[in-house]
Phi, psi and omega in degrees: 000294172320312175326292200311309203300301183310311194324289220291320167291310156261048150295312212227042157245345176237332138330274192299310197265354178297343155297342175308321196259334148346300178275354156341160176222121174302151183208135192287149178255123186216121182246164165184133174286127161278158149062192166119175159170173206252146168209148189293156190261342182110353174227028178071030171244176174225194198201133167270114177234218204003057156255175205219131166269125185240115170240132165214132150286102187260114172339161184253341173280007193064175174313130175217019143190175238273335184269127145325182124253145206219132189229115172242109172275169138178184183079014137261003152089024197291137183087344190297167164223105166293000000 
């Protein structure tokens, strides 16, 4: 019974997403750092920190419609060391 149950949620969980990678769209890729400034790491060495890595994609075909979407990560600390 449970077996069936699951068997039936990803029937239609791959159902439902098999068109995703079909619908892609190509897109130029572009990066850029905000901000930042270098600090000694304690060992004569130094470390760029509180900068903000900026990625955007743009369509190749271009934009097609008036608003972006703007994704702001944070609060996982990616790269920090304690």
């Amino acid at each position: 019974m449970q077996f069936s149950i699951l068997a039936a949620i990803v029937a239609a969980t791959i159902g439902k997403y098999s068109n995703a990678v079909r619908s892609e769209i190509p897109a130029t890729r572009s990066f850029f750092y905000v901000g930042g400034r270098y600090d000694d790491d304690g060992d004569g060495g130094h470390v760029f920190r509180d900068q903000m890595y900026v990625e955007k994609l743009t369509p190749v075909k271009g934009a097609w419609k008036d608003t972006p979407i703007v994704m702001i990560h944070g609060m996982a600390q990616t790269g920090t060391v304690s």
